[in-house]
C-alpha positions, 0 to 999 in steps of 0.5 A: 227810624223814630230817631229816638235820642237822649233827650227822648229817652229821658222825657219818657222816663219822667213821664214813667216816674210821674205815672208810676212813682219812683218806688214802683220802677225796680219792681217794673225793671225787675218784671221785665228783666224776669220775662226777657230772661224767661224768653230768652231761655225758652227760645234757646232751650230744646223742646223740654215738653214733646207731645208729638206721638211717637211712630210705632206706639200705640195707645193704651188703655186707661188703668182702673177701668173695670167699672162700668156706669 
């Protein structure tokens, strides 16, 4: 679709080390590789947080609640 080939590639990454430097890039690399993980365990895991209520519960009242204002 963009035909992006070799040639591209390697420009854009000059252009990301001119803008960046070269001791900035394992850090970048680091970040991204940090975030795809992040995304990639959040889509594959099962719900870890459910705040939907469950049918049949009712809510209770807050403890500590003798005080009146």
């Amino acid at each position: 679709m963009f035909g992006l080939g070799m040639p591209e590639l390697l420009i854009i990454l000059v252009i990301v080390m001119v803008l960046f430097g070269a001791s900035k890039l394992p850090e970048m690399g680091k970040g991204i590789g940090q975030a795809i993980k992040n995304f990639k365990k959040a889509t594959s895991d099962a719900d870890e947080i459910d705040v939907t209520p469950k049918k049949g519960v009712t809510k209770e009242e807050p403890k500590g609640g003798d005080e009146k204002a």
